[in-house]
C-alpha positions as CSV (number, residue, x, y, z in Angstrom):
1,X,46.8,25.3,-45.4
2,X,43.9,24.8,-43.0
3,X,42.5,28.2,-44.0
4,X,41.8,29.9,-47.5
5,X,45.4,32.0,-48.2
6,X,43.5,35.3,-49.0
7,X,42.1,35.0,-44.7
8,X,45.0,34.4,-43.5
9,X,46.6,37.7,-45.1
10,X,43.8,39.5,-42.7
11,X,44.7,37.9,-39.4
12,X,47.7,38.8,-36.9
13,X,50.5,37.2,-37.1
14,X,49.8,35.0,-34.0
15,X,46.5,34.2,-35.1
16,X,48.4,33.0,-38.2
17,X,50.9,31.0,-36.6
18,X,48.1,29.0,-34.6
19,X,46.3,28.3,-37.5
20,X,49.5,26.8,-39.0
21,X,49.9,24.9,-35.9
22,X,46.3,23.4,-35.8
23,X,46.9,22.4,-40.2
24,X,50.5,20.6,-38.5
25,X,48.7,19.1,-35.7
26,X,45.9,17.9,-38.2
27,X,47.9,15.9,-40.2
28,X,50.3,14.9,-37.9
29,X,47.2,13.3,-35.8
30,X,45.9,12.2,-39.5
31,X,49.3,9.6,-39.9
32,X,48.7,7.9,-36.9
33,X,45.0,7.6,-36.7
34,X,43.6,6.8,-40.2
35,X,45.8,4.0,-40.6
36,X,44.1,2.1,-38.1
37,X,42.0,-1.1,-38.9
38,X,41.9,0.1,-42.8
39,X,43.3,-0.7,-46.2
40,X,46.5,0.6,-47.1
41,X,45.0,2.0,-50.2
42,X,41.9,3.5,-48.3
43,X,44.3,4.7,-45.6
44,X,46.4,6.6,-48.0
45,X,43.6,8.0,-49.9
46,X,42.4,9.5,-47.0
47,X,45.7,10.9,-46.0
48,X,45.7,12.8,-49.9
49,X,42.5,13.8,-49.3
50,X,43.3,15.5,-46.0
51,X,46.7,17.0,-47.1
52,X,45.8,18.6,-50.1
53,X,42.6,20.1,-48.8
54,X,42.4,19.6,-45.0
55,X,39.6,21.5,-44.0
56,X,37.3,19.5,-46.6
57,X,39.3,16.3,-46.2
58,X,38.6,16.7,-42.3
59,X,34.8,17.2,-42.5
60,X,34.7,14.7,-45.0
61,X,36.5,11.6,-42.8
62,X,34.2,12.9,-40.0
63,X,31.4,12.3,-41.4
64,X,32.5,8.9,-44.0
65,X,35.5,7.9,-42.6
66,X,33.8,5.5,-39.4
67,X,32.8,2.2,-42.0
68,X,31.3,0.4,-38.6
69,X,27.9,0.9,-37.3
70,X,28.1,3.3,-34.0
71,X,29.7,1.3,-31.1
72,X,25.7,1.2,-30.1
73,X,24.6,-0.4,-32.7
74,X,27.2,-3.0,-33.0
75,X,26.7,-3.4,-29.1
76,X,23.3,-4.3,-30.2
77,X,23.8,-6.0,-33.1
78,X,26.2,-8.7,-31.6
79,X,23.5,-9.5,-28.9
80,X,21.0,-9.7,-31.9
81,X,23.4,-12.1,-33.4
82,X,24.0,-14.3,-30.0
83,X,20.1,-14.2,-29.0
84,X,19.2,-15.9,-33.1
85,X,22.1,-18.3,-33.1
86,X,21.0,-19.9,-29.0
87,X,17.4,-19.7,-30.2
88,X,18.4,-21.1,-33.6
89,X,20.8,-24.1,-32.6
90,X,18.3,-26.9,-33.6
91,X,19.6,-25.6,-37.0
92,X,22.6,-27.8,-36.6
93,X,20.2,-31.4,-37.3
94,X,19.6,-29.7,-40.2
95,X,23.6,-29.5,-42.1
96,X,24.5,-31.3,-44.8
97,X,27.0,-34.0,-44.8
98,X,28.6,-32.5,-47.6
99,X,31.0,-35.5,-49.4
100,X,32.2,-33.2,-52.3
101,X,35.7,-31.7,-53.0
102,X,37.6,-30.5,-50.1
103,X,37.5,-26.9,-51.3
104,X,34.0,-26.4,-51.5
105,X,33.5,-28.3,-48.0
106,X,36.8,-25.7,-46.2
107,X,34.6,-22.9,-48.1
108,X,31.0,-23.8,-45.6
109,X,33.1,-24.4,-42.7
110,X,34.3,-20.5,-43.8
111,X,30.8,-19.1,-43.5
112,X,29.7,-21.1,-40.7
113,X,33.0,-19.6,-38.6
114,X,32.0,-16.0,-40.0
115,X,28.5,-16.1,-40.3
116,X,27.1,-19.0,-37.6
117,X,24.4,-20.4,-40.5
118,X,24.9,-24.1,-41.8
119,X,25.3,-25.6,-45.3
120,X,21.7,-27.4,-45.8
121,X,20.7,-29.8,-47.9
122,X,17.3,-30.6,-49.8
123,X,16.7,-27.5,-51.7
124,X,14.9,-26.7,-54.4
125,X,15.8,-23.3,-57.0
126,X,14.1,-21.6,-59.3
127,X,15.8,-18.6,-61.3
128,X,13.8,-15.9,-62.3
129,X,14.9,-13.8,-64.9
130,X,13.2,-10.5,-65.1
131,X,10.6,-8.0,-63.6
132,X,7.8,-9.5,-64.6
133,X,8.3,-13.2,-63.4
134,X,10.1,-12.2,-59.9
135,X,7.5,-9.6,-59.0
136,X,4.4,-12.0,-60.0
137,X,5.8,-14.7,-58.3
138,X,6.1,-13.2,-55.5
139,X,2.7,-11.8,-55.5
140,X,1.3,-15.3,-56.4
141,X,3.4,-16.4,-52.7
142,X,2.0,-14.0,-50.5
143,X,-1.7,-14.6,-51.9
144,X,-0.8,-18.8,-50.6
145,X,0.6,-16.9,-47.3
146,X,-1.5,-18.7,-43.8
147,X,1.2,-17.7,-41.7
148,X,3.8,-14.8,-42.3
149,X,5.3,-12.7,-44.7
150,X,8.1,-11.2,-44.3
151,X,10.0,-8.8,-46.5
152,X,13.4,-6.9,-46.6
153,X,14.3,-5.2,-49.4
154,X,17.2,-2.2,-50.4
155,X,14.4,-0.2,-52.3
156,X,10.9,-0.3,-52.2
157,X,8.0,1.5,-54.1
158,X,4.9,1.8,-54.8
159,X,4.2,1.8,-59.2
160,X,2.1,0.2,-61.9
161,X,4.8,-3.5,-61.3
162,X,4.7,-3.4,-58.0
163,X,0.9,-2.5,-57.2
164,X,0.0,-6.0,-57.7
165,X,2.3,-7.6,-54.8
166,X,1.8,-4.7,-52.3
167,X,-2.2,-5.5,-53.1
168,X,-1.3,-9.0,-52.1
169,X,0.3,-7.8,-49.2
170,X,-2.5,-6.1,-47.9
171,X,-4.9,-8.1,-48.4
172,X,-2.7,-10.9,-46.5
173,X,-2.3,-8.3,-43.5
174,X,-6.5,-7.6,-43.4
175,X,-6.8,-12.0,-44.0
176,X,-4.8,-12.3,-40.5
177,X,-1.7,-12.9,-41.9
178,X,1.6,-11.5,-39.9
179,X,3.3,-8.7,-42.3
180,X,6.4,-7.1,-42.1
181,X,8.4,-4.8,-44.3
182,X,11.6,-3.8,-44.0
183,X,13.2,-1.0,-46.7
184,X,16.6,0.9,-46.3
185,X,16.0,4.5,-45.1
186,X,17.9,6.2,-47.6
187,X,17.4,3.9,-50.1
188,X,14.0,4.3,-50.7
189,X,13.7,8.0,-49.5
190,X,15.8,9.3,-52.7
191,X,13.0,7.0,-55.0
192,X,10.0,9.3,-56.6
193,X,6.8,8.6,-54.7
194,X,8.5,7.5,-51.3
195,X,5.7,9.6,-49.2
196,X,2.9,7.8,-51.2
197,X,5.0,4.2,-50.4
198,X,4.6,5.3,-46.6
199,X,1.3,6.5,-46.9
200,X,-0.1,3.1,-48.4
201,X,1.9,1.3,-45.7
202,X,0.2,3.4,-42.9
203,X,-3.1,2.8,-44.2
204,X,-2.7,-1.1,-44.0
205,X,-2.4,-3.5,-41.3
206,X,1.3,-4.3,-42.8
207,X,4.1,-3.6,-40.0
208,X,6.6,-1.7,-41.4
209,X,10.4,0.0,-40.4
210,X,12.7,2.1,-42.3
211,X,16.1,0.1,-42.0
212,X,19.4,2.1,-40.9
213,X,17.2,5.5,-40.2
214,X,19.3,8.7,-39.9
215,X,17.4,11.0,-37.6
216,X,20.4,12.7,-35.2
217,X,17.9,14.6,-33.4
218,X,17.0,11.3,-31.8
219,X,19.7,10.0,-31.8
220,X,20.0,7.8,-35.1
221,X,23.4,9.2,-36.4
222,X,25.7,7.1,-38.8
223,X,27.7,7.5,-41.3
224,X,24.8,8.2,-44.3
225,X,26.3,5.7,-46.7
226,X,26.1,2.5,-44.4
227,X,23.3,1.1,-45.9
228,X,21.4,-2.3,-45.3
229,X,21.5,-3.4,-49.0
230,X,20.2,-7.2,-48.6
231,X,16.8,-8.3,-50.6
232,X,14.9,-10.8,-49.3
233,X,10.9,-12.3,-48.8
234,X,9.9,-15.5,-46.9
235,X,6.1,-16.4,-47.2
236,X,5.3,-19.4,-43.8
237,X,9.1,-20.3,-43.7
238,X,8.1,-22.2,-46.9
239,X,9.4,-20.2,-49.5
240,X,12.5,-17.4,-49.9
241,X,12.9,-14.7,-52.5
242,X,16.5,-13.4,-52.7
243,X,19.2,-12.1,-55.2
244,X,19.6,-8.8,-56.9
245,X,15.9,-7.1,-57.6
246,X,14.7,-4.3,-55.3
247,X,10.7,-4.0,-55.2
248,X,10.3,-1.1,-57.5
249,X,10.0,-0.7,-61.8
250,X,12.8,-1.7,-64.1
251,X,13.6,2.0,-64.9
252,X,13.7,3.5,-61.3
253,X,10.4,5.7,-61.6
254,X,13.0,7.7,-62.9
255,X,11.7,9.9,-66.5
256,X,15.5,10.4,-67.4
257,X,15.9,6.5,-67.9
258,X,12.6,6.2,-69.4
259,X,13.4,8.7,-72.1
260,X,16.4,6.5,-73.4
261,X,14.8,3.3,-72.7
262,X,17.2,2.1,-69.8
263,X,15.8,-1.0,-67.6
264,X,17.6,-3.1,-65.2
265,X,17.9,-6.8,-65.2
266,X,18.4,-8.9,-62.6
267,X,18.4,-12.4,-61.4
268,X,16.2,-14.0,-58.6
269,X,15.7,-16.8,-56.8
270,X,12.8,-18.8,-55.8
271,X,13.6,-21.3,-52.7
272,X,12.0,-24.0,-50.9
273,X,13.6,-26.5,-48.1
274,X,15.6,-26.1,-45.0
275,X,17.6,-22.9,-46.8
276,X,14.2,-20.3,-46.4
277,X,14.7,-21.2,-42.3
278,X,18.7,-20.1,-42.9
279,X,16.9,-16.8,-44.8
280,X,14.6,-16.1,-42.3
281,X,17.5,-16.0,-39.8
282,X,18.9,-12.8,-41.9
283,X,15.5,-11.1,-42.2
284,X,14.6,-12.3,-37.9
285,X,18.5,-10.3,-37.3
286,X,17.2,-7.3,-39.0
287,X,13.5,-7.2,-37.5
288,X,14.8,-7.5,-34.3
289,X,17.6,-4.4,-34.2
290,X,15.6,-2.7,-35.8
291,X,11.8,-3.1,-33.8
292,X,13.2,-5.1,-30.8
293,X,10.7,-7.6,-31.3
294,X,12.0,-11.1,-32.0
295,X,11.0,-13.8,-34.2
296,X,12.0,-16.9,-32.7
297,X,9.0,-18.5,-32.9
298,X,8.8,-18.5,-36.9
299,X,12.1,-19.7,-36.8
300,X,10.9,-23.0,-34.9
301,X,9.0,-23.8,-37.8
302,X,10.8,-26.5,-40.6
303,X,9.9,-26.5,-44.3
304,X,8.8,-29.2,-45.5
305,X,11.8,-31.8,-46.1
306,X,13.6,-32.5,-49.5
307,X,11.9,-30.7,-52.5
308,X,14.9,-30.3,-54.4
309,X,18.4,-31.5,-54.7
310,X,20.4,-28.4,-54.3
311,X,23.0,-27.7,-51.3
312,X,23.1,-24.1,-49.8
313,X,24.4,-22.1,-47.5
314,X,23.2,-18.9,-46.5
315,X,26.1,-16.0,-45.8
316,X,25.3,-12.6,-44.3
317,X,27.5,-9.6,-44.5
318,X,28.2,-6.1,-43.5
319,X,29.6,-3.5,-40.8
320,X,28.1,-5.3,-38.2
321,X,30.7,-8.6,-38.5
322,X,33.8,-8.4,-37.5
323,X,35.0,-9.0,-40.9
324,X,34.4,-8.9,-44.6
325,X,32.4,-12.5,-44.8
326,X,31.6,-11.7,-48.6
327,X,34.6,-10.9,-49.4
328,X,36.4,-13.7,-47.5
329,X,34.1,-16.0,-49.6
330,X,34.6,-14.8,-52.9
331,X,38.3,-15.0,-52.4
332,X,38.3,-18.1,-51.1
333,X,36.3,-19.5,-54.5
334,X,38.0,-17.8,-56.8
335,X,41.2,-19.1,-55.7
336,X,40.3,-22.5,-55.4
337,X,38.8,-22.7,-59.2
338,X,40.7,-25.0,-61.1
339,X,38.6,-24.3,-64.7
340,X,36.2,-22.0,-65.0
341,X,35.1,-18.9,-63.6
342,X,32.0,-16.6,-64.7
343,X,31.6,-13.4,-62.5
344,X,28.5,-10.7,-63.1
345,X,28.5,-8.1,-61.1
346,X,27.1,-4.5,-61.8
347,X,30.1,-2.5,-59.9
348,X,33.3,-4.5,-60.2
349,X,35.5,-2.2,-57.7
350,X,37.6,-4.7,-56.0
351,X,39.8,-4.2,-53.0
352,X,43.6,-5.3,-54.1
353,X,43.2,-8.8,-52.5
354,X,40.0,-9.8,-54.8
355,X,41.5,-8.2,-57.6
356,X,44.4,-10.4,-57.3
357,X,42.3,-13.6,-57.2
358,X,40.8,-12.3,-60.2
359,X,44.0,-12.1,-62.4
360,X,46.1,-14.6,-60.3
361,X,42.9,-17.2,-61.8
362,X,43.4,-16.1,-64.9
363,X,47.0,-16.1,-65.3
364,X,47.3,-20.0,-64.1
365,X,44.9,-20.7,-66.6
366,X,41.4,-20.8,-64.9
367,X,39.0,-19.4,-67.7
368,X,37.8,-15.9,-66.2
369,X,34.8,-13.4,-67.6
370,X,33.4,-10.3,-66.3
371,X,29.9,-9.5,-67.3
372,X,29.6,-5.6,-66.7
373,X,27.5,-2.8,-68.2
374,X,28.4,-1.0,-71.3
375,X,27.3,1.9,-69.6
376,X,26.5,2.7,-65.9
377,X,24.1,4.5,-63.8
378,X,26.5,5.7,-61.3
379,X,29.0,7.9,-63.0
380,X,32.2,7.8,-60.3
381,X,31.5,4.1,-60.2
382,X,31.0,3.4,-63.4
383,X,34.5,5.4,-64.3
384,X,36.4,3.6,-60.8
385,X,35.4,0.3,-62.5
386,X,36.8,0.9,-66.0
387,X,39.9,1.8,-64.3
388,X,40.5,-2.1,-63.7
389,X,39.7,-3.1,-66.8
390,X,43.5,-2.9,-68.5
391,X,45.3,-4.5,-65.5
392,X,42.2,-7.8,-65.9
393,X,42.2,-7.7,-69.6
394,X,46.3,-7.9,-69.4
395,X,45.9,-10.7,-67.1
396,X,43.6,-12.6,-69.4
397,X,40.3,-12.0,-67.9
398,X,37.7,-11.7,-70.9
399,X,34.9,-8.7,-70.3
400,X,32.0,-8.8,-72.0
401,X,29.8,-5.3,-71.9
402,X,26.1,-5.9,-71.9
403,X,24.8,-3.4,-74.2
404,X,23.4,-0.1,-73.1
405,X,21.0,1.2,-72.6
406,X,19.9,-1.4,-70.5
407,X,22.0,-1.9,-67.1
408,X,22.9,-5.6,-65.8
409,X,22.0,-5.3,-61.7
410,X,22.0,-9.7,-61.8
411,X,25.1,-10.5,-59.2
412,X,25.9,-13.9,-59.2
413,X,29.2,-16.1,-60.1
414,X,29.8,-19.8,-60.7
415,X,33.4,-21.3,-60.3
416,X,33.8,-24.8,-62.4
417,X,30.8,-27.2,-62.2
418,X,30.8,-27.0,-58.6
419,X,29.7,-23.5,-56.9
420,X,27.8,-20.9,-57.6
421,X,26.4,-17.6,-55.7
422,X,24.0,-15.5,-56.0
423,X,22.3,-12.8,-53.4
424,X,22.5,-8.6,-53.2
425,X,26.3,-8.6,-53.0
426,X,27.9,-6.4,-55.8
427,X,31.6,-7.2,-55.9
428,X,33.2,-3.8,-54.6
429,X,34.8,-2.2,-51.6
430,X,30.9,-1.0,-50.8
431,X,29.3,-4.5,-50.7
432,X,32.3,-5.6,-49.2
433,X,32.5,-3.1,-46.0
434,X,29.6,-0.4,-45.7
435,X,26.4,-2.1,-46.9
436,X,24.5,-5.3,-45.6
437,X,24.1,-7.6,-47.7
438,X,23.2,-11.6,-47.9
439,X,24.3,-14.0,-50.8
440,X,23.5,-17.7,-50.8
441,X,26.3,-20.4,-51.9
442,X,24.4,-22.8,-54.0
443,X,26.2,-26.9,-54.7
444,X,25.8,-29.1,-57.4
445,X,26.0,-29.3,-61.2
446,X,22.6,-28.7,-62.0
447,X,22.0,-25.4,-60.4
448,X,25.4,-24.1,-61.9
449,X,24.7,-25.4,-65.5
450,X,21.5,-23.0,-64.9
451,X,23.2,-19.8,-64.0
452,X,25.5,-20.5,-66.7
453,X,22.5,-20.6,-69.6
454,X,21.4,-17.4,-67.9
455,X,25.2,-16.1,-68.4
456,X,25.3,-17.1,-72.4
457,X,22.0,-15.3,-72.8
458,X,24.1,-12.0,-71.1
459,X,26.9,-13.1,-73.8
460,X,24.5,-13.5,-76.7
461,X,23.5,-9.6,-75.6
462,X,27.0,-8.3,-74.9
463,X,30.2,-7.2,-76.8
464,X,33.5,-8.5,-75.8
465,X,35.9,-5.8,-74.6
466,X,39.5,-6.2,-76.3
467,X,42.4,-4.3,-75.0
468,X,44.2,-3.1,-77.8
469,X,40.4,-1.3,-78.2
470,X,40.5,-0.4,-75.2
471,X,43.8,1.1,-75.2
472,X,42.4,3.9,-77.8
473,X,40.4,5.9,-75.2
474,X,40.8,9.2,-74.8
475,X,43.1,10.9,-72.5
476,X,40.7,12.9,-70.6
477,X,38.8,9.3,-70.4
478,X,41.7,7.9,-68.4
479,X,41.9,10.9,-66.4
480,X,38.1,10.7,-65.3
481,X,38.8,6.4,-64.2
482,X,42.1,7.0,-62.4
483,X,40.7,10.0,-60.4
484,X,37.3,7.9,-59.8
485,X,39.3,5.0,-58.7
486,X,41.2,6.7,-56.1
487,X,37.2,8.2,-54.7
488,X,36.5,4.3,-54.8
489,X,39.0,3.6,-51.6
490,X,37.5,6.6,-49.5
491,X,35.9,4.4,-47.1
């Protein structure tokens, strides 16, 4: 019933029987309006939700139910998106003449339909592996910067790893140097020291915006959990930072992970050539909804040609496309593998239609593993990813836990000796519908064979997950996945 049972017995009858009528009308209205433009699983879990507790399932799909941005920001984000691709068409001198295997060329012309950006050629890459390496790159970068620095990251604080770049930063801003900053609202907010992170900002000559801000007395209402998730930092339109790191210290700043030791790793990426112009793009879409100001001029400027020999394609995602580009993406690789497929991802919650790839790869005889953490930082998620586990490890898949208490936040995959991608995408129904995110296709043997030495050192670390082991879990274990799983499609 809409209304607790021990009310009701208060009321008059007729009070009563309206009430009954509004619980009818609510789920009546529920069949024929959640449906719309989602997942039949999502749909359905929403429908549960709503019949077995309608008041709370009500508020609930009010407030998380809408997965786009408000008709607003869309509004503004597709004339973001029009304004960077007419200012940004010279871009097209720059594709590659990719002469490769049909599937990996039908994949680019994918993200070009879905995302406008072109596959480049010319690039160089350099993984970094690791706090340490990422962050003092980075630094080193900016301290080089003449021109610009832009930066776009999920979370960003200020600690004893990431005083050094900020100092960088600053002193690039007081130098002349253009700086901008760009951190998700509520990412950052919920990190310990976020007033001192805004604080140090305001007191430098750094520009700076929260991304996605929810302030609804002005305006800036959303559903909370659509996040912009990407990570991303272009010094001159020279050089490009991306993958999975946020700006902050490998435990969070948070004692509780400290105390038992837990760091996250990650992968990044250093880039040089045409790609960091393709980057830039991303970070020039999200300055500009976010400040109005556009960047058109910096992306005028052209790196300098050829220092490397990788192909790459730039792919952004997120609530302001039309569709799922990342998800479209990964599909489409997976399903063309004909060998080998290595997937790391830190929350492996796939819709039905990756899930499928997944095990449909497998089950023709592709070689598939899933690098995943032993043990999570997000309980629900962690719990709604080991409820795939039997139905991949059935199918063939081989899992390999990386060993607690250290948690694997690299997302990356390689499929044969042909592909790989790497960027902020985590593969789940979060990545894949709520969040912004950016991942990077990368061509050729040689930068493939490199994520791959990165994957046997996350081997070397891990333990491989077998079912009948996995079988023997207990009960209430099982219970905790499947009711997890079914949280995972409320979106």
């Amino acid at each position: 019933m809409l209304w607790p049972f021990p009310l009701a017995e208060t009321l008059p009858s007729w009070a009563i029987l309206i009430l009954t009528l509004l619980d009818f009308a609510i789920r009546v209205l529920a069949l024929g309006i959640i449906p719309g433009n989602r997942r039949p699983t999502t749909a359905m879990a929403w429908l549960l939700c709503i019949f077995i507790v309608p008041t709370l399932g009500l508020l609930l799909f009010v407030l998380f139910g809408n997965f786009r941005l408000s008709r607003r920001r869309r509004a503004q984000q597709d004339a973001v998106n029009t304004r960077i691709r007419a200012g940004t068409s010279e871009l097209e001198e720059m594709e590659s003449r990719y002469d490769g295997p049909e599937w990996v060329a039908s994949a680019a012309e994918l993200n070009k339909t879905l995302g406008s950006l072109p596959m480049v050629d010319g690039n160089s890459v350099e993984l970094l592996p690791g706090y340490p390496d990422s962050i003092k790159a980075m630094a080193e970068a900016v301290r080089g910067a003449k021109s610009f620095v832009n930066a776009e990251f999920y979370i960003m604080s200020t600690d004893h790893v990431t005083d050094d770049l900020l100092t960088a930063m600053e002193e690039a801003a007081e130098r002349g140097v253009e700086v901008r900053v760009l951190f998700d609202h509520l990412g950052s907010l919920r990190i310990k020291g976020y007033k001192n992170l805004k604080a140090r900002l305001n007191a430098s000559k750094i520009r700076w915006r929260p991304m996605l801000p929810l302030n609804p007395l002005h305006g800036q209402w959303r559903r909370p959990d659509l996040r912009n998730h990407r990570k991303i930092m272009v010094i001159d339109g020279e050089i490009a930072f991306t993958g999975s790191q946020n700006l902050i210290e490998p435990s969070y700043n948070n004692p509780r992970h400290r105390k038992v030791g837990r760091e996250w790793v990650e992968l990044m990426a250093c880039m040089r050539g045409p790609i960091v112009t393709t980057l830039n793009v991303a970070f020039a879409t999200d300055w500009l909804s976010e400040t109005d100001e556009s960047l058109e001029r910096q992306l005028e400027h052209r790196p300098e040609p050829h220092p490397g020999n990788v192909t790459a394609q730039v792919v952004p995602s997120g609530p302001g496309f039309v569709t799922e580009n990342n998800l479209r993406l990964f599909n489409t690789l997976i399903y063309s593998a004909q060998h080998r497929i290595s997937l790391c991802s830190p929350y492996f919650v796939p819709d039905d239609s990756l899930l499928y790839a997944v095990t449909t790869a497998a089950q023709r005889g592709v070689e598939v593993e899933l690098f995943v953490s032993e043990k999570g930082d997000q309980f629900l998620v962690h719990h709604a990813q080991q409820s795939y586990y039997k139905a991949l490890l059935e199918a063939g898949v081989r899992i390999y836990l990386y060993k607690a208490p250290f948690v694997l936040h690299a997302k990356h995959f390689t499929i044969d000796n042909e592909v790989a991608v790497l960027g902020s995408s985590n593969m789940d129904m979060r990545s894949f519908s709520l969040n912004l995110e950016v991942s990077v296709m990368l061509l050729g043997e040689d930068i493939v064979q490199r994520i791959r030495a990165v994957e046997d050192t996350y081997r070397d670390i891990s333990h491989e997950l077998l079912l009948e082991d996995w079988m023997k879990r207990p009960m209430k274990v099982k219970y905790v996945d499947n009711v997890a799983r079914l949280t995972a499609v409320l979106q």
